[in-house]
GUKOL-777694 format. One line per 4 residues: number of its first residue (from 0); for each residue x, y negated, z of N, C-alpha, C, CB. Coordinates in steps of 0.05 Angstrom, whole numbers, plus 5000, padded with zeros to 4 digits. Glycine has a CB too. Example, Ala and Ser with C-alpha at 12.3 -4.5 7.8 and 13.67 -1.06 7.14 Angstrom:
0	5264,5114,5156,5246,5090,5156,5264,5066,5156,5226,5089,5181 | 5257,5045,5142,5273,5021,5143,5258,4999,5157,5282,5012,5114
***
This chain:
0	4332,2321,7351,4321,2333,7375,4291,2332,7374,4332,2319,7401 | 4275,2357,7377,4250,2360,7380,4243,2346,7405,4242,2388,7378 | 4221,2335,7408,4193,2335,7431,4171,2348,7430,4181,2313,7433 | 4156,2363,7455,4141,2378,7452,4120,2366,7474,4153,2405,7452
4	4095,2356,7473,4071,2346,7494,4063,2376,7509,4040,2330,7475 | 4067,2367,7534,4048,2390,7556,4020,2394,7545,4042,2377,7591 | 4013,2371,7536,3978,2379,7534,3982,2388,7507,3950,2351,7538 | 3991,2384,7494,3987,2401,7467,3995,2435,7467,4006,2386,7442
8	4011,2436,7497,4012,2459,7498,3993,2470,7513,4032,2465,7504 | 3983,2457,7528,3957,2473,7550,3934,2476,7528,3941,2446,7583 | 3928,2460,7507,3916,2452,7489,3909,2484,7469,3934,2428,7478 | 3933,2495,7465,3935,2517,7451,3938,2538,7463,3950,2516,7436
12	3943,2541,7488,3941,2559,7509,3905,2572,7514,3953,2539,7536 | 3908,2548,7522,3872,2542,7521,3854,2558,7496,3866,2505,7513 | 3863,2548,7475,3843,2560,7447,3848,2590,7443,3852,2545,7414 | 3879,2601,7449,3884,2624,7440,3917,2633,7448,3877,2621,7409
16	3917,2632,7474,3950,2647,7483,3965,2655,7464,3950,2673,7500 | 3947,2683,7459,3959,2698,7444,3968,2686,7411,3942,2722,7446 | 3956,2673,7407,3969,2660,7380,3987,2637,7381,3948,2650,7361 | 3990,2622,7406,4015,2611,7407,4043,2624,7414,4011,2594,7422
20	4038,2650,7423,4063,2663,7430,4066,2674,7403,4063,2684,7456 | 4046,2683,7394,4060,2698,7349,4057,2668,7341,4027,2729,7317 | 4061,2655,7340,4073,2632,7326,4096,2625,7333,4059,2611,7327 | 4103,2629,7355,4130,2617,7368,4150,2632,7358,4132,2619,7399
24	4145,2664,7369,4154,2687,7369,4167,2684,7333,4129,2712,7380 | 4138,2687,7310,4146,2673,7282,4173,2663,7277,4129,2650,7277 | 4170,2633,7289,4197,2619,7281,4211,2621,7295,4198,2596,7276 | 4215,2635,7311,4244,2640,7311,4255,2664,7299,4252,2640,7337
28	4233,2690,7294,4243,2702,7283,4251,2698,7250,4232,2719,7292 | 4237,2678,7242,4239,2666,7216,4275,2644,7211,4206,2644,7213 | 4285,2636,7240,4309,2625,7239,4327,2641,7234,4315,2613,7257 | 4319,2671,7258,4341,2682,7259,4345,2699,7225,4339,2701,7287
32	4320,2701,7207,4325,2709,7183,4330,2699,7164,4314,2719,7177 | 4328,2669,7161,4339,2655,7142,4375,2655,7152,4322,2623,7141 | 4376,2643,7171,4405,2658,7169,4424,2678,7170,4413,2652,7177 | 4409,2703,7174,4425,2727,7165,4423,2729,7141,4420,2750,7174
36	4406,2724,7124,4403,2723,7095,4428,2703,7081,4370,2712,7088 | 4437,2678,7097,4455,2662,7087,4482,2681,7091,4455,2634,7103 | 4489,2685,7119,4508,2702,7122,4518,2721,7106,4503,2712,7138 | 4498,2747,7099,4498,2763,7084,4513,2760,7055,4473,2767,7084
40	4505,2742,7042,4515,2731,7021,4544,2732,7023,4506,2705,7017 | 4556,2716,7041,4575,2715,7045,4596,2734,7060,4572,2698,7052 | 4581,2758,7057,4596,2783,7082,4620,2788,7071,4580,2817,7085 | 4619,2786,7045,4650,2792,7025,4670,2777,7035,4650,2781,6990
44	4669,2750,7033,4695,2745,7040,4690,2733,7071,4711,2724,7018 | 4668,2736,7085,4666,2723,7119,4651,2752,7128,4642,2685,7128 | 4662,2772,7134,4650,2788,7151,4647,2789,7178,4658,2806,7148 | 4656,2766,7196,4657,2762,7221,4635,2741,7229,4683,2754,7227
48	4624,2746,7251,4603,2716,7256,4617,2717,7282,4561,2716,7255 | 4622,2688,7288,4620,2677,7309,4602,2656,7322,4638,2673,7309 | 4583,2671,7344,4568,2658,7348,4558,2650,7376,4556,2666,7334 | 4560,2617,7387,4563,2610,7410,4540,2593,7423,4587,2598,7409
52	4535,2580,7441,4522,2570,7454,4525,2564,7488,4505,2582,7446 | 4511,2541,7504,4519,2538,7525,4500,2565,7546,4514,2505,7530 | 4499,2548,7571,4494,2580,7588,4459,2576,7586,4509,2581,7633 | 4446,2602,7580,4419,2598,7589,4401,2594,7562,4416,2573,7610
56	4421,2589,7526,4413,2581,7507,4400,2605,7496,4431,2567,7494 | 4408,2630,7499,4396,2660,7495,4427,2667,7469,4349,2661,7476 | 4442,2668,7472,4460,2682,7456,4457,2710,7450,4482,2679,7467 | 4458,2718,7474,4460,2749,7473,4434,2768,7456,4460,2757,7506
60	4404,2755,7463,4385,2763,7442,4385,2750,7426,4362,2766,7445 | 4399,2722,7416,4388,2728,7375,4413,2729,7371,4369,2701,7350 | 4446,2747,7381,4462,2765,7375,4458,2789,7367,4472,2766,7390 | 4431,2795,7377,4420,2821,7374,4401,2820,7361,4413,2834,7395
64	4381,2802,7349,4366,2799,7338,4379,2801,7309,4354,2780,7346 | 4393,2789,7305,4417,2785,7281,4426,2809,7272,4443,2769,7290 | 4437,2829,7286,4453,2848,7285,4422,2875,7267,4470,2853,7323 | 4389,2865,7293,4381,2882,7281,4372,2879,7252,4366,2890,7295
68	4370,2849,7251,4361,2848,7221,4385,2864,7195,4359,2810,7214 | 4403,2849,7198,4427,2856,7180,4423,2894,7177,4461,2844,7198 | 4423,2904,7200,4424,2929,7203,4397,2939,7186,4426,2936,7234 | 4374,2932,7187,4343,2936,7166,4353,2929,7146,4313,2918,7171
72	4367,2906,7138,4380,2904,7115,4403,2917,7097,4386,2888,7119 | 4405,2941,7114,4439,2953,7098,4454,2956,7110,4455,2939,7082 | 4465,2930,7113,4492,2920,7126,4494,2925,7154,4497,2889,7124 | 4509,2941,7165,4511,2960,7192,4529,2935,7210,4531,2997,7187
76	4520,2924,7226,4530,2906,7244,4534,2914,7270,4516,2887,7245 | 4557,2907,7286,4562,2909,7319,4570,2884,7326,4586,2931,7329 | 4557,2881,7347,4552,2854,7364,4578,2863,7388,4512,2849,7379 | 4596,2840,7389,4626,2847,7414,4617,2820,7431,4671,2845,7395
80	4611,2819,7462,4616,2801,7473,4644,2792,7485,4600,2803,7486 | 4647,2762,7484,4667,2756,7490,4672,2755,7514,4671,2741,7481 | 4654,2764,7529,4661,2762,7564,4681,2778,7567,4638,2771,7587 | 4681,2792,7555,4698,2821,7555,4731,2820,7551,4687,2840,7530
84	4730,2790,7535,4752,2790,7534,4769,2773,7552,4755,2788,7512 | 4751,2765,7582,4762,2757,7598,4797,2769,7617,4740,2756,7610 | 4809,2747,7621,4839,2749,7629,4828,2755,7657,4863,2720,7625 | 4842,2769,7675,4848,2777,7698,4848,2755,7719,4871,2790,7696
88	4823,2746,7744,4826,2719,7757,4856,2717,7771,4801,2715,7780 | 4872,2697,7760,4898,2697,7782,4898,2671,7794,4929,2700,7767 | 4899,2671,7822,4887,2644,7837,4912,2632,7827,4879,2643,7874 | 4930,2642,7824,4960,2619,7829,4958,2603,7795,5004,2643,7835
92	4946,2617,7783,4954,2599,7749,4926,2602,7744,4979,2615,7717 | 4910,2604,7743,4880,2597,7739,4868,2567,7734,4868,2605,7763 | 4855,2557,7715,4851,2533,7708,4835,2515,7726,4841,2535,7685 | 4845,2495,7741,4826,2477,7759,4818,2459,7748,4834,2466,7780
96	4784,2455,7766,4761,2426,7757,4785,2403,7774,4717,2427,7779 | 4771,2380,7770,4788,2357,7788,4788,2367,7816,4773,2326,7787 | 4767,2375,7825,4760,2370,7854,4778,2394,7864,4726,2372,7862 | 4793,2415,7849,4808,2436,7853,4793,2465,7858,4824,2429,7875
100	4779,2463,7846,4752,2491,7848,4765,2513,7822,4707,2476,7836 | 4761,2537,7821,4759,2539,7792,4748,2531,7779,4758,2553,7783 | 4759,2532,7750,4748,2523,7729,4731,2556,7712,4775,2506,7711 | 4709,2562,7712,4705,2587,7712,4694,2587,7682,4686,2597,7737
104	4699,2558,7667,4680,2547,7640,4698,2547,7617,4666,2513,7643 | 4724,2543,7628,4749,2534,7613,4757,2559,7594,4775,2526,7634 | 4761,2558,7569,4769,2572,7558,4799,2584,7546,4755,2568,7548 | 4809,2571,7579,4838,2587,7588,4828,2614,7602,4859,2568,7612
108	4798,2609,7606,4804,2642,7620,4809,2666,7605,4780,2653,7637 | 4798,2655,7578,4797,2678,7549,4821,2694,7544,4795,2660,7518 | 4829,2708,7536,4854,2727,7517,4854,2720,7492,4850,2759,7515 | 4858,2696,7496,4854,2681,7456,4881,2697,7445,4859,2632,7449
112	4890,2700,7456,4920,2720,7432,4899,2749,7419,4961,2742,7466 | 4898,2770,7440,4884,2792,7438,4858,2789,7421,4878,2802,7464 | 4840,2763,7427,4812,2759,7406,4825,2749,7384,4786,2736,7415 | 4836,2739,7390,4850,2729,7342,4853,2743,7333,4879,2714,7326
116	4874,2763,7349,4884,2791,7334,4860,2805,7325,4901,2813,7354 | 4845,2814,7341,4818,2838,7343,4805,2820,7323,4796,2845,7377 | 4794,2795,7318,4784,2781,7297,4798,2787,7272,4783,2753,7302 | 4824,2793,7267,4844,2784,7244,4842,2811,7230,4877,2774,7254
120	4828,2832,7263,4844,2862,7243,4811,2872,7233,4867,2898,7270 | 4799,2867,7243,4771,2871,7241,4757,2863,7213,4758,2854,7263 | 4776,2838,7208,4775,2829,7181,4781,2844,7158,4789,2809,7178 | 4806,2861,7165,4819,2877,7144,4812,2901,7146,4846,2878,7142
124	4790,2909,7171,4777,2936,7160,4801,2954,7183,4779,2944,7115 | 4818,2948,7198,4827,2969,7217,4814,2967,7241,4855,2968,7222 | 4830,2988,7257,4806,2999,7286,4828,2980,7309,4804,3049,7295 | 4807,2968,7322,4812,2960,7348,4799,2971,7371,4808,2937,7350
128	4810,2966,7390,4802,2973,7415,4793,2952,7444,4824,2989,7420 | 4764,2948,7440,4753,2934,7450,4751,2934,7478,4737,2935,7441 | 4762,2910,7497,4763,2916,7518,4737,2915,7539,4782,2904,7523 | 4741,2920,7566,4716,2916,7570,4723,2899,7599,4696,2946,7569
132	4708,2886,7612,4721,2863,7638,4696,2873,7659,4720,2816,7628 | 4709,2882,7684,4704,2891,7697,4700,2860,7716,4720,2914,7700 | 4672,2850,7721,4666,2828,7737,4667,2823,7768,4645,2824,7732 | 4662,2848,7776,4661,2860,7806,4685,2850,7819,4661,2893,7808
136	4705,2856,7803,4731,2863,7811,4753,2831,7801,4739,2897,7792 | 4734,2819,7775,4749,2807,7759,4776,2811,7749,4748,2789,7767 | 4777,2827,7731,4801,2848,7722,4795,2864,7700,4809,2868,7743 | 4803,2861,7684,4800,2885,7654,4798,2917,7664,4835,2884,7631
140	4787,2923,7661,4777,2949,7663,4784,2970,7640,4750,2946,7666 | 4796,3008,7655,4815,3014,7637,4797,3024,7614,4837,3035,7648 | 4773,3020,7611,4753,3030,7589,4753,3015,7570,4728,3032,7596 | 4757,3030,7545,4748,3012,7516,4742,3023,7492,4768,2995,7507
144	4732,3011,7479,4714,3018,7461,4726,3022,7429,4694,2997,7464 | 4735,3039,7419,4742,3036,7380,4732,3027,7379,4742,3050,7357 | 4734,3008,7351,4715,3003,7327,4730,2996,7313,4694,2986,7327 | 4726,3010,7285,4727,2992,7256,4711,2984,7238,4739,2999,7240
148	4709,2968,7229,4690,2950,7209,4692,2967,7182,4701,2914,7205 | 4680,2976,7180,4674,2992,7147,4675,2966,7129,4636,3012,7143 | 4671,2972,7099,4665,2954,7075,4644,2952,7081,4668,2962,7046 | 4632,2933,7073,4600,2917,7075,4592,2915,7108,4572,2938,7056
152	4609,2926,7133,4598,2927,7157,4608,2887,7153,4615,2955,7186 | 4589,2887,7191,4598,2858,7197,4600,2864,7228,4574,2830,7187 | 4617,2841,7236,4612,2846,7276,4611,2806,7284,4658,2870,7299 | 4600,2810,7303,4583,2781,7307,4608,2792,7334,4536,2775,7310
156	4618,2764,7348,4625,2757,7364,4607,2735,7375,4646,2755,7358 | 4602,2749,7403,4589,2725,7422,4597,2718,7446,4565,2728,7429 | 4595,2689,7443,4607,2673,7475,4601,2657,7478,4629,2665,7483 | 4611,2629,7497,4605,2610,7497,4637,2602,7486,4590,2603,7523
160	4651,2599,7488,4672,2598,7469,4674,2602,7440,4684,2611,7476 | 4659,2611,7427,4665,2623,7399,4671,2594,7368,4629,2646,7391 | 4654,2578,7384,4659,2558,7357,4685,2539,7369,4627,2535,7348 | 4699,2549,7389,4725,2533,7401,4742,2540,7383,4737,2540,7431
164	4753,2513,7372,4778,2505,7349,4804,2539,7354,4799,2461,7364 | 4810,2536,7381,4823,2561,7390,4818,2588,7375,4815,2565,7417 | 4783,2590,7379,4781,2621,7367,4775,2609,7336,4752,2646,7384 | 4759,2598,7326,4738,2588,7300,4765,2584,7286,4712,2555,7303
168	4779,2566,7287,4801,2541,7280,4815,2560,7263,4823,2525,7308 | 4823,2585,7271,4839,2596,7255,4826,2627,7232,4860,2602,7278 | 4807,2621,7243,4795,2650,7216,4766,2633,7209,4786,2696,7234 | 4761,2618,7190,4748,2597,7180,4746,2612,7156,4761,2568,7179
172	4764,2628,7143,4763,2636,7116,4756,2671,7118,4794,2629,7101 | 4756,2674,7151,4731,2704,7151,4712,2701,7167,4741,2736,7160 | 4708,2683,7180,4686,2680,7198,4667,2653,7197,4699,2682,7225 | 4632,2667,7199,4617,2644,7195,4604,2627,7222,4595,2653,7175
176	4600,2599,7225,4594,2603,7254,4567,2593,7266,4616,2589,7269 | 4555,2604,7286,4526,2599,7279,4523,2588,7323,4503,2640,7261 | 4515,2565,7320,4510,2553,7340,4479,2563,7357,4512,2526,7329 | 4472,2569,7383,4455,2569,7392,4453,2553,7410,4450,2587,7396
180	4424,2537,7422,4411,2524,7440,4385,2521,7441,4420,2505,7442 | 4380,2503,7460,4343,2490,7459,4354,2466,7451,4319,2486,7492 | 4328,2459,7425,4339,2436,7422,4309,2427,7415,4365,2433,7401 | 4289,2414,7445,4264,2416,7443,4270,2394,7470,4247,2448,7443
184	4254,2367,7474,4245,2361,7492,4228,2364,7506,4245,2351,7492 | 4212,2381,7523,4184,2378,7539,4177,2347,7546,4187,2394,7569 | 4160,2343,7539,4143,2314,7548,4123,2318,7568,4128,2300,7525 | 4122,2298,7591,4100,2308,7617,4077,2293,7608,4109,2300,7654
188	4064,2300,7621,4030,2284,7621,4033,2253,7627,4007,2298,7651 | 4048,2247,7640,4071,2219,7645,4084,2214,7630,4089,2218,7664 | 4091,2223,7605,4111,2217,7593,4139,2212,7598,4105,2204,7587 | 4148,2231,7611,4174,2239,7622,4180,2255,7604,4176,2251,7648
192	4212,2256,7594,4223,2285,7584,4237,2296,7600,4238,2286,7560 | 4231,2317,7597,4255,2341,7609,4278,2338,7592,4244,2376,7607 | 4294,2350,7593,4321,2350,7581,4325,2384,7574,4345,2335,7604 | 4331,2379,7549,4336,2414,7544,4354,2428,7559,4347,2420,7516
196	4377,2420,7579,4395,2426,7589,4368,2445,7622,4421,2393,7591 | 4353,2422,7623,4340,2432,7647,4318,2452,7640,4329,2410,7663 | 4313,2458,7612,4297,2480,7607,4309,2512,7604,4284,2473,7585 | 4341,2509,7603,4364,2525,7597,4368,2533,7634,4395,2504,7577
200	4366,2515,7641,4362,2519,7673,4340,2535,7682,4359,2493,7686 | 4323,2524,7672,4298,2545,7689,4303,2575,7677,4258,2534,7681 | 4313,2579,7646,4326,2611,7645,4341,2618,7667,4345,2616,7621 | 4362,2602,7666,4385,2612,7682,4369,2618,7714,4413,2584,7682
204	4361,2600,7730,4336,2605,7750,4320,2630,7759,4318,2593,7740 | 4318,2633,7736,4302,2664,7736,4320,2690,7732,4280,2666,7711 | 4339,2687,7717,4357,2709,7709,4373,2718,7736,4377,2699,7685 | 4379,2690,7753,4397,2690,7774,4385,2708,7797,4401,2660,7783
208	4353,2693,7797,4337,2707,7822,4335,2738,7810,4300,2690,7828 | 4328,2749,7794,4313,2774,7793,4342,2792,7779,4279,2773,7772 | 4360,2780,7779,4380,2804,7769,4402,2790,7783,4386,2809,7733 | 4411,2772,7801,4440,2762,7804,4441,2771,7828,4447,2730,7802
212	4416,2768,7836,4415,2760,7876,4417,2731,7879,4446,2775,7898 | 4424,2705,7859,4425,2688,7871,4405,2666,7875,4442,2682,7867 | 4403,2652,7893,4377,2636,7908,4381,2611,7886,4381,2626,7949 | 4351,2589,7885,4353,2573,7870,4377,2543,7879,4322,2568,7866
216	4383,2544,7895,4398,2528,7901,4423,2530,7899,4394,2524,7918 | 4430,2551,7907,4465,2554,7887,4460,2558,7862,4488,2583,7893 | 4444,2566,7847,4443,2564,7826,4443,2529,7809,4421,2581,7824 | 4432,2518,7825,4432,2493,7816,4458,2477,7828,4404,2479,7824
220	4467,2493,7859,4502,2481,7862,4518,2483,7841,4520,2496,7884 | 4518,2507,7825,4534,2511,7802,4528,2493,7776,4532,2540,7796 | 4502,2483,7779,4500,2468,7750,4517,2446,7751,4470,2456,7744 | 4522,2433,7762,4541,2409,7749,4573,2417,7743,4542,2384,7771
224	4582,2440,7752,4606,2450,7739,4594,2465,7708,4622,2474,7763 | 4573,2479,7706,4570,2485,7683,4564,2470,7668,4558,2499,7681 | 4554,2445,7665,4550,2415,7654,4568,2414,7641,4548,2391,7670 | 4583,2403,7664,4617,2399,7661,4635,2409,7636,4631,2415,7685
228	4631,2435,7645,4641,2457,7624,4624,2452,7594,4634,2492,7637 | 4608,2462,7592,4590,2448,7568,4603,2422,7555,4561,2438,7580 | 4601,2403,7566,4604,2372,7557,4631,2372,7544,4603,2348,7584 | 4645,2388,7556,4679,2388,7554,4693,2413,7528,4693,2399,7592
232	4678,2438,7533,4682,2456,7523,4670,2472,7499,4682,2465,7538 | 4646,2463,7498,4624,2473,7480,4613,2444,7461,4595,2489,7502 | 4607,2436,7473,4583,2415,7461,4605,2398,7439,4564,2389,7492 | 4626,2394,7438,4644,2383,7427,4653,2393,7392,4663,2386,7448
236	4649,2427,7403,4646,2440,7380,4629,2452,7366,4656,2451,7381 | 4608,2443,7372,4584,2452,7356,4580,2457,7327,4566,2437,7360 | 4595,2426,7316,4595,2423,7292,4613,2436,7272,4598,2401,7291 | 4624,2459,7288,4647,2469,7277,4618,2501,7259,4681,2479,7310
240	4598,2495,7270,4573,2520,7253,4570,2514,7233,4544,2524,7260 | 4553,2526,7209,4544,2525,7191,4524,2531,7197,4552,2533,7176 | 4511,2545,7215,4486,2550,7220,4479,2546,7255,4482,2580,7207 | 4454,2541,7251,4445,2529,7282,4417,2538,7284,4446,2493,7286
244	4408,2548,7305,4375,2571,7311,4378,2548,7342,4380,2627,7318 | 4346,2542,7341,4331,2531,7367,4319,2552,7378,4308,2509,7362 | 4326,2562,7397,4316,2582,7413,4288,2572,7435,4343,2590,7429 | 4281,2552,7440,4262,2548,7451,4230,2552,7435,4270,2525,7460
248	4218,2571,7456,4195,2577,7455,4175,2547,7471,4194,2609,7469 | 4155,2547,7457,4140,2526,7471,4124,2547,7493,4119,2506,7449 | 4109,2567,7493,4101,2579,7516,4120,2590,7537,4086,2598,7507 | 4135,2582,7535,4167,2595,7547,4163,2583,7577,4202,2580,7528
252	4151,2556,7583,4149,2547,7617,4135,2556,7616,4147,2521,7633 | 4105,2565,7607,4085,2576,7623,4086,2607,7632,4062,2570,7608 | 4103,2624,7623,4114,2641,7630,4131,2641,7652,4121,2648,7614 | 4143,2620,7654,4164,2624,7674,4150,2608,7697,4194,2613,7665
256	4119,2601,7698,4116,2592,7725,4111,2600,7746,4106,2581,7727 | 4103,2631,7746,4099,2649,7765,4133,2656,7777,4083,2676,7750 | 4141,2654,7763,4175,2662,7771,4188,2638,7779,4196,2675,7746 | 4180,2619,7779,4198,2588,7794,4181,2567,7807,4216,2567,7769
260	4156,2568,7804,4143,2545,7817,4148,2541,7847,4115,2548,7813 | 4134,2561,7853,4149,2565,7883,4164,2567,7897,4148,2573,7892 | 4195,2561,7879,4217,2562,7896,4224,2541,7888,4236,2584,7895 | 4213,2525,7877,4228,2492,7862,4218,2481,7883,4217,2475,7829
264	4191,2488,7890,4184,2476,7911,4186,2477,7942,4167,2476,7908 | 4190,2502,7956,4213,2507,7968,4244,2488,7972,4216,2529,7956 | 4249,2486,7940,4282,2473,7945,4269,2443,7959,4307,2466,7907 | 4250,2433,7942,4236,2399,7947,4234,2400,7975,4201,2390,7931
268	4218,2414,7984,4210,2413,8011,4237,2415,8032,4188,2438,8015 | 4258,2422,8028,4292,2422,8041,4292,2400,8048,4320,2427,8022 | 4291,2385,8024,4299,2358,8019,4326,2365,8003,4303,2339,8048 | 4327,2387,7985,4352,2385,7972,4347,2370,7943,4365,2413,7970
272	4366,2352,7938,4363,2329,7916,4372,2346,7890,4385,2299,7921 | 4358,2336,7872,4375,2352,7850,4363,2343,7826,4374,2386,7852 | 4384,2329,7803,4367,2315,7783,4337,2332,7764,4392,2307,7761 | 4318,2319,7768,4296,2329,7744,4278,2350,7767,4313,2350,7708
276	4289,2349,7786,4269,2365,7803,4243,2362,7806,4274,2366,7825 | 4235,2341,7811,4209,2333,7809,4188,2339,7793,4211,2314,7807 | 4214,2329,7765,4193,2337,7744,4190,2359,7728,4193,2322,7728 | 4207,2380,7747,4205,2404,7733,4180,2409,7744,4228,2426,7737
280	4183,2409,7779,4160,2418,7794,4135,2405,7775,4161,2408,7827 | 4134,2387,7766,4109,2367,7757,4098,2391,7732,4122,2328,7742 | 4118,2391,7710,4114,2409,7684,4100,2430,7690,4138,2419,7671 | 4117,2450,7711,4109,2475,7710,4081,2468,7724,4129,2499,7723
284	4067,2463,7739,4044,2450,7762,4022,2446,7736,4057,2412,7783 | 4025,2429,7717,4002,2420,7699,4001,2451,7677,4010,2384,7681 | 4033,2464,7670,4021,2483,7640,4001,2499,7653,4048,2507,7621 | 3980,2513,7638,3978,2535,7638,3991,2556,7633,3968,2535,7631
288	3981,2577,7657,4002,2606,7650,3997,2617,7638,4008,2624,7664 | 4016,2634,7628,4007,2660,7601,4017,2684,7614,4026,2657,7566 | 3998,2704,7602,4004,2725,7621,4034,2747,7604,3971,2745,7626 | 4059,2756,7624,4070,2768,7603,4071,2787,7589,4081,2769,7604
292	4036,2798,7585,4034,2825,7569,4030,2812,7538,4006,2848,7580 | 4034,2789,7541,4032,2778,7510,4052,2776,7499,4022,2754,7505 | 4083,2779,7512,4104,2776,7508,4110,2796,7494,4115,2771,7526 | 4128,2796,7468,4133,2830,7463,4166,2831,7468,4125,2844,7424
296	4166,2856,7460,4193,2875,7476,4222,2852,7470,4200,2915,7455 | 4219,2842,7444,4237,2841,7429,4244,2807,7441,4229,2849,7397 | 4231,2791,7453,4234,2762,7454,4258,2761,7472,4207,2746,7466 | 4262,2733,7456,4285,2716,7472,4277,2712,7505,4288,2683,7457
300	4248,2712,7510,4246,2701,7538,4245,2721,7554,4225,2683,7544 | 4245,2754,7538,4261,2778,7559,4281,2777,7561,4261,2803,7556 | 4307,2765,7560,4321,2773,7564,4333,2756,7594,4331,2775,7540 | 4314,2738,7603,4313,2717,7628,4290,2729,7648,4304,2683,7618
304	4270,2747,7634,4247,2760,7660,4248,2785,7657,4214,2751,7659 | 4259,2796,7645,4267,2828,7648,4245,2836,7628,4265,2846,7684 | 4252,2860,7619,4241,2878,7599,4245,2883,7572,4222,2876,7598 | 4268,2873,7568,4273,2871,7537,4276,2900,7518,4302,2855,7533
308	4266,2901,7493,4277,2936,7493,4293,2928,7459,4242,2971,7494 | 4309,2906,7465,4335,2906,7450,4357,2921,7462,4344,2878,7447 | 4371,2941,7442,4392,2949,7455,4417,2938,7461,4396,2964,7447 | 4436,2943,7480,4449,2928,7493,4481,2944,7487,4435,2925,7524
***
């Protein structure tokens, strides 16, 4: 696990913004190409990637980041999310937390029959039909998508499920599996760490407010079931990758402090308790901001403040 000092980031903020965001921007785009290059190799006999991470880790852009490299490379790739392959909510058999809530993390909600299959045939080059999950409604929706995997194509499966023994466990001998997260501590001017879980939060934070409708405080009601889920569901199987990408940008809070300072502080001022609050408010309070015209189209941290012009 990385640590990263506030002042070494105000530090470089300070000398030159713009070159700490192309440095950042760099390595990760340098992760996401050392391992498509590993992948690749292996497209012959693993044409499938499965590739997972908890909520807020950026799956979905270096799913796509992945897909575009391979694709500059030759190899014609389609990225399938696994949300899609969500089961129909049925209150009466639906998986419960202790406290009797749903379990909305559990990966009983999946169609693990229907994804093995679509994994198994995908492998051998026939056409499936990709479903699509209608959220509104929570219900499969009657729209779906062909696809078959040509010779030399690949298709990346993404979820937070994907490196679960369930889906991984059984196509090991066509599928490679590539873990995402932050795996960066922030250090305060105090010498406090943040916890990468709470920097995955301030994504989630922002994504919630400017595209969910939801306020910072249910957002943070929901974190300890998503914890939960994590600790239980994901984090257990990590090790089931061969490959693993740190998605954290170090200019990544100072971007996001125009979009949360003021509502962290807001929640403080409630008096609503909530672990690391303080010192989020503290972090974001000392970085310097960066402005986001430095950001380009393609970053992981559009896909949490809007504007990404990865296709979708």
């Amino acid at each position: 696990m990385k640590k990263l000092n506030c002042l070494a980031i105000n530090k470089r903020i300070q000398k030159k913004a713009s070159s700490l965001v192309r440095r950042c921007e760099e390595d990760y785009t340098l992760q996401i190409e050392t391992v498509a290059d590993s992948i690749a190799e292996s497209r012959g006999a693993k044409p499938i990637v499965l590739l997972a991470g908890p909520s807020g880790s950026g799956k979905t852009t270096t799913a796509l980041r992945l897909e575009e490299y391979l694709d500059k490379a030759g190899m014609q790739t389609h990225t399938i999310s696994m949300d899609n392959y969500f089961l129909p909510l049925d209150e009466a058999t639906v998986e419960r937390t202790e406290d009797g809530s749903i379990d909305y993390e559990s990966p009983s909600r999946l169609d693990m029959e229907l994804l093995g299959r679509h994994i198994e045939m995908l492998s051998r080059g026939e056409e499936i039909e990709v479903p699509t999950f209608d959220f509104a409604r929570q219900t499969r929706s009657e729209e779906v998508r062909k696809l078959r995997r040509k010779p030399d194509e690949m298709v990346i499966f993404e979820g937070i499920h994907a490196l679960n023994p369930a889906v991984m466990g059984a196509h090991t001998d066509v599928a490679s599996g590539v873990y995402v997260s932050v795996r960066t501590r922030l250090e305060s001017k105090t010498g406090e760490l943040l916890h990468p879980s709470h920097l995955r939060l301030m994504r989630r934070l922002i994504r919630d407010k400017l595209f969910r409708g939801r306020d910072s405080i249910a957002t943070m009601e929901m974190f300890a079931s998503v914890e939960r889920g994590e600790d239980k569901y994901i984090m257990p199987f990590k090790r089931n990758a061969q490959y693993s990408i740190n998605t954290f940008m170090a200019y990544e809070p100072s971007i996001y402090k125009k979009y949360l300072l003021d509502d962290l502080k807001r929640v403080a001022e409630v008096g609503y308790e909530f672990d690391q609050l303080d010192l989020m408010i503290e972090i974001l309070e000392y970085l310097e901001p960066v402005d986001m015209e430095l950001v380009p189209g393609t970053s992981l941290v559009r896909e949490f403040v809007g504007g990404s012009e990865l296709p979708v």
